[in-house]
C-alpha positions in Angstrom: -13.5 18.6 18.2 -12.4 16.1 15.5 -14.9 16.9 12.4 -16.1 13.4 10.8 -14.3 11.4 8.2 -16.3 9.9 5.4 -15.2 6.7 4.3 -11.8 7.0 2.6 -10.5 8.6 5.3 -11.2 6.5 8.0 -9.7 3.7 5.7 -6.6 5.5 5.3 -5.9 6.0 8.7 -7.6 3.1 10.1 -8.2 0.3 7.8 -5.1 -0.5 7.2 -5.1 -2.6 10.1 -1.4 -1.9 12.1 -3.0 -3.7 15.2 -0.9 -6.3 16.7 -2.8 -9.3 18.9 -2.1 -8.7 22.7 0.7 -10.0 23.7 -0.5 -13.5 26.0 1.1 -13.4 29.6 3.3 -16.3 30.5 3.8 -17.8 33.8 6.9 -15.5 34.3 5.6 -12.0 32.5 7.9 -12.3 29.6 9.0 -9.2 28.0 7.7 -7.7 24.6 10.0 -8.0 21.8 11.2 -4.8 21.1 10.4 -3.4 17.6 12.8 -3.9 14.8 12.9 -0.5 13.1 14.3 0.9 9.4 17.3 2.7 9.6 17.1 4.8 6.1 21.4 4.7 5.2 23.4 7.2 4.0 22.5 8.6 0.7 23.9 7.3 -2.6 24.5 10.0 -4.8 26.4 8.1 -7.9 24.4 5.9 -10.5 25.6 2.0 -10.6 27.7 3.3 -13.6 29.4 6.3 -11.8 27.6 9.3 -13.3 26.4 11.9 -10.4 22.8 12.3 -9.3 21.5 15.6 -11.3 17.6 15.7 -9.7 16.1 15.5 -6.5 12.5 14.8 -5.8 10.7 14.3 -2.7 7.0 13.0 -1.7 4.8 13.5 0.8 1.2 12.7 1.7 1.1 15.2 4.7 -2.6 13.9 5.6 -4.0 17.4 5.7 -1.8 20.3 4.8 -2.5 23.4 6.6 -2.3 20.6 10.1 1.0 20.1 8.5 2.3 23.4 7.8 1.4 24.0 11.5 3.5 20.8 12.6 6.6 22.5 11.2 6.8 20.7 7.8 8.0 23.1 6.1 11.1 23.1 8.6 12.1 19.9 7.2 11.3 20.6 3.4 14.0 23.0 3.8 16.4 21.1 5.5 16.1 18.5 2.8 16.1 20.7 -0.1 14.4 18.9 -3.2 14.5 20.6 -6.9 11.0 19.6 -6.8 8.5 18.7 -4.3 5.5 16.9 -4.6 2.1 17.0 -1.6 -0.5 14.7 -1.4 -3.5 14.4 0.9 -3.4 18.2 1.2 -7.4 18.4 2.3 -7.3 22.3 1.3 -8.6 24.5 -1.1 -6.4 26.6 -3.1 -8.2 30.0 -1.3 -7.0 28.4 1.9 -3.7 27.7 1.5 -1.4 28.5 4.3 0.4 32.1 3.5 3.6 29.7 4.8 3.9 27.8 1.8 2.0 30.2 -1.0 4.9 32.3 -0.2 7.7 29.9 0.2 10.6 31.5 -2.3 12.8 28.2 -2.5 10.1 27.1 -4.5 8.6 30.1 -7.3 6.7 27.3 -9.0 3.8 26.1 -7.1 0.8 24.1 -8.2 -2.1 22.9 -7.1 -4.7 20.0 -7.5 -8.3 20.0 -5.1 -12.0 18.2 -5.0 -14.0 19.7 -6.8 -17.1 18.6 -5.2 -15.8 18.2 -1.5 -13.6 20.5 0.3 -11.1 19.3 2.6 -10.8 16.2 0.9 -7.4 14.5 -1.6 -5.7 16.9 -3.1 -2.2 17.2 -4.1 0.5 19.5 -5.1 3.5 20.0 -6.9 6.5 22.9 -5.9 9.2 23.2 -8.3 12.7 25.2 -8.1 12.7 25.3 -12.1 9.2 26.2 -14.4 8.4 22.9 -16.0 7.4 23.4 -19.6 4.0 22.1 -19.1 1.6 21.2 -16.2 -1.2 19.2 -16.4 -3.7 18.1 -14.1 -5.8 15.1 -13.8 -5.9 12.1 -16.8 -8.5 13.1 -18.8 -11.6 11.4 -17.2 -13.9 13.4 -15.7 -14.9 10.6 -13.1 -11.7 10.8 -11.7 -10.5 14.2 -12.4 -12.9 15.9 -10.1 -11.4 14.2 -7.3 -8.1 16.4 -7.3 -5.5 13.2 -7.5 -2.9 14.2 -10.2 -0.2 16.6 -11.5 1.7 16.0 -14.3 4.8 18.3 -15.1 6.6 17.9 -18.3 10.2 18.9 -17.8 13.0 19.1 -21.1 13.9 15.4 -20.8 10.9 13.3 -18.7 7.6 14.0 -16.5 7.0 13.7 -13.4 3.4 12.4 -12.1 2.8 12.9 -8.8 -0.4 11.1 -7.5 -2.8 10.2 -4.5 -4.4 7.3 -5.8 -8.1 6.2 -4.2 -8.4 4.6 -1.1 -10.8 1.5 -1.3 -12.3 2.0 2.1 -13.3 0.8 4.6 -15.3 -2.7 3.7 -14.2 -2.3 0.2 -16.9 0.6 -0.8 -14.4 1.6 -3.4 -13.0 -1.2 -4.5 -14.9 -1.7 -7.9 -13.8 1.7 -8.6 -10.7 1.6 -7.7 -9.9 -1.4 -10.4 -11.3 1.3 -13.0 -9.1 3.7 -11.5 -6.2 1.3 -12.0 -6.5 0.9 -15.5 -7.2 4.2 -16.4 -4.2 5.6 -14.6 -2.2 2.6 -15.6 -3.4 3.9 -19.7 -2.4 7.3 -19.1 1.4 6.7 -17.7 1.8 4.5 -20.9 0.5 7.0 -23.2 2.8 9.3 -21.5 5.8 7.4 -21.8 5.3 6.5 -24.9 6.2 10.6 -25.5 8.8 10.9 -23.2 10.2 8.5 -19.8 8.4 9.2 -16.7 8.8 9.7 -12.6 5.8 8.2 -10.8 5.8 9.5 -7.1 3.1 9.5 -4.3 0.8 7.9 -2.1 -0.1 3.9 -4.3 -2.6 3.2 -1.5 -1.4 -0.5 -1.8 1.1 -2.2 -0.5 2.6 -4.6 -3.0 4.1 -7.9 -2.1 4.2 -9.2 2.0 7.6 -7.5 2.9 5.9 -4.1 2.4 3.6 -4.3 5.5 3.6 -5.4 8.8 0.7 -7.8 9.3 0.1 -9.4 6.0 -2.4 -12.0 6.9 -4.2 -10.4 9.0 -5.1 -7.6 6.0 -5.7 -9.6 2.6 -8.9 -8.2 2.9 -8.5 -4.7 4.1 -8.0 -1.7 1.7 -4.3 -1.3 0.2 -3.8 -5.1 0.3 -6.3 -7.0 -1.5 -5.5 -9.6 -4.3 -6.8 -7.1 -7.0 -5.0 -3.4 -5.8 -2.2 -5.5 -5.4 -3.0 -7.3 -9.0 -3.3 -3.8 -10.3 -0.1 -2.8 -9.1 1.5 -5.9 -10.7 0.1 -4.8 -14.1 1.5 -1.3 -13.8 5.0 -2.8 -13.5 4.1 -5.0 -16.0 3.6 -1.7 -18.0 7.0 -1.2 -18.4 7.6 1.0 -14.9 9.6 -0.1 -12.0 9.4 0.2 -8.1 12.9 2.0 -7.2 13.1 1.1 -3.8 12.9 -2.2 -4.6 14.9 -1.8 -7.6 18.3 -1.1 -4.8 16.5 -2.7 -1.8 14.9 -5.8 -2.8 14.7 -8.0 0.5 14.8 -4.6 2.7 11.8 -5.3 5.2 10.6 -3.4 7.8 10.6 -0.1 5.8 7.5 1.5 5.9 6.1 5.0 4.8 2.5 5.0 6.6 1.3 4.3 10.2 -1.8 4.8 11.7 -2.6 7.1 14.7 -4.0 4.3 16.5 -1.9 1.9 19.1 1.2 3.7 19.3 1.9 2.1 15.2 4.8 4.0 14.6 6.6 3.5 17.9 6.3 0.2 17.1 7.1 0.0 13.2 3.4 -1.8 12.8 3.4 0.2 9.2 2.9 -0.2 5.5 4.7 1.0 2.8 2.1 2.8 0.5 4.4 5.5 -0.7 6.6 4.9 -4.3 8.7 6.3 -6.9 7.9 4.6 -10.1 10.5 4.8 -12.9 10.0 4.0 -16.6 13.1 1.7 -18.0 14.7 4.2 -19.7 14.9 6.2 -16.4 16.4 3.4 -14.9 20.3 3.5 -15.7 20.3 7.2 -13.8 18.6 5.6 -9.9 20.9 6.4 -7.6 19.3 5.9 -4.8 15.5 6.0 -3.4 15.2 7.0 0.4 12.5 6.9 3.2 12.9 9.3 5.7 11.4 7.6 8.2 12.0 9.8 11.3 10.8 13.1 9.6 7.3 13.6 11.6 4.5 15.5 11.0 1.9 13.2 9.7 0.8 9.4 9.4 3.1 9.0 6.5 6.7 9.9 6.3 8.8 11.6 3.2 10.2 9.6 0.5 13.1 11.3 -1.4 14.5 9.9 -5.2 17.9 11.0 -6.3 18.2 10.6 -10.0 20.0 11.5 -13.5 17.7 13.2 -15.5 
């Protein structure tokens, strides 16, 4: 039996509404379009200036980790082979952590974030090929610190932030929140790049401009697409950091990192795109290329992969 989700979750998987009006039946049965999928190209593995990619990060909110693990996740992990690896959404404790990944030896340096107060709930992760020289975890603020969102690795020449930013929810409960959220969070990455550039990856929970979900008007007030996350993810650009994929793809539509269980989304490419690499400018001469591997399954979001010089 499916235990019940409090509030977030249900807006995660089903408040982003991905539901399509029935189709209305003409005289002659007409057919239903058929879906217009993303085809994620071949990988780019030069900078615009020639110079080869030297880093390779991937992102995943697996929506529940040790469900995940069982799905074969780690099957792909390994086929794609990132330096670094970042989780969110893992929903486990650190005492509960599948042996299958604790153990994994591609990856010696493993960390991990968790609620404090509620287990089984956010959570993220970060597994790394090379020791970073620091790792941090949280942004200072107790009120969102207990909530298990953030790592923060410092390697020789940039960090890396890998985050699972709060859901709204369903009606909004969280919205007020969120906003605070948003500011802190946008405070801490500038504070941080102020020290050294700076890789954003994870699950935004917001879905920036039209051409990043599926059924725009029918969400402008549903969680991960009102005027203020999106607002708040203006102001984080704004900040100095940029959105890689649309960076290299900036009229690509139909590419989407999230669909929900419900109506057969993904089969139809009813999705949003709530999953990111941010990039501070100075990071910005070494993009080669930002992917979404949008056939990679095991949970309602897909794998994003950034190929960078570092």
């Amino acid at each position: 039996m499916k235990r019940g989700k409090n509030a977030e979750e249900e807006a995660a998987e089903g408040d982003h509404d991905n539901s399509t009006a029935p189709a209305k039946k003409g005289k002659k049965g007409k057919e239903p379009e058929a879906p217009i999928m993303y085809d994620d190209p071949a990988d780019k593995m030069t900078s615009k200036d020639g110079r080869a990619a030297n880093m390779k990060i991937t992102s995943w909110n697996v929506d529940g980790l040790r469900a995940w693990v069982k799905k074969k996740g780690l099957d792909w992990v390994r086929e794609e082979a990132p330096d670094v690896l970042c989780l969110q959404e893992t929903k486990c404790a650190e005492k509960a952590l599948p042996a299958d990944i604790t153990s994994m030896p591609e990856y010696p340096h493993k960390y991990w974030a968790g609620s404090e107060e509620k287990e089984g709930y956010s959570g993220v992760a970060m597994l790394c090929k090379t020791e970073p020289l620091k790792v941090t975890y949280g942004i200072g603020k107790e009120e969102h610190d207990k909530e298990g969102r953030v790592i923060t690795a410092e390697f020789p020449s940039f960090f890396l932030v890998t985050a699972y930013v709060p859901n709204s929810g369903r009606g909004l409960v969280r919205l007020d929140y969120r906003k605070t959220w948003d500011v802190d969070f946008r405070n801490y990455l500038s504070d941080l790049d102020k020290r050294k550039p700076l890789v954003l990856c994870g699950d935004l929970n917001v879905a920036h401009e039209e051409i990043d979900l599926k059924n725009p008007k029918g969400n402008k007030k549903n969680a991960g697409f009102t005027p203020d996350e999106r607002e708040g993810f203006s102001q984080l650009l704004a900040a100095g950091f940029t959105d890689s994929f649309r960076e290299l793809y900036p009229e690509q539509a139909y590419a989407y990192t999230f669909w929900t269980y419900m109506m057969n989304a993904r089969s139809k490419n009813v999705g949003w795109r709530l999953d990111y690499f941010l990039l501070s400018s100075a990071l910005l001469s070494g993009l080669c290329d930002s992917k979404i591997r949008n056939k990679a399954m095991g949970s309602d979001h897909c794998p994003i992969t950034l190929h960078i010089i570092v």
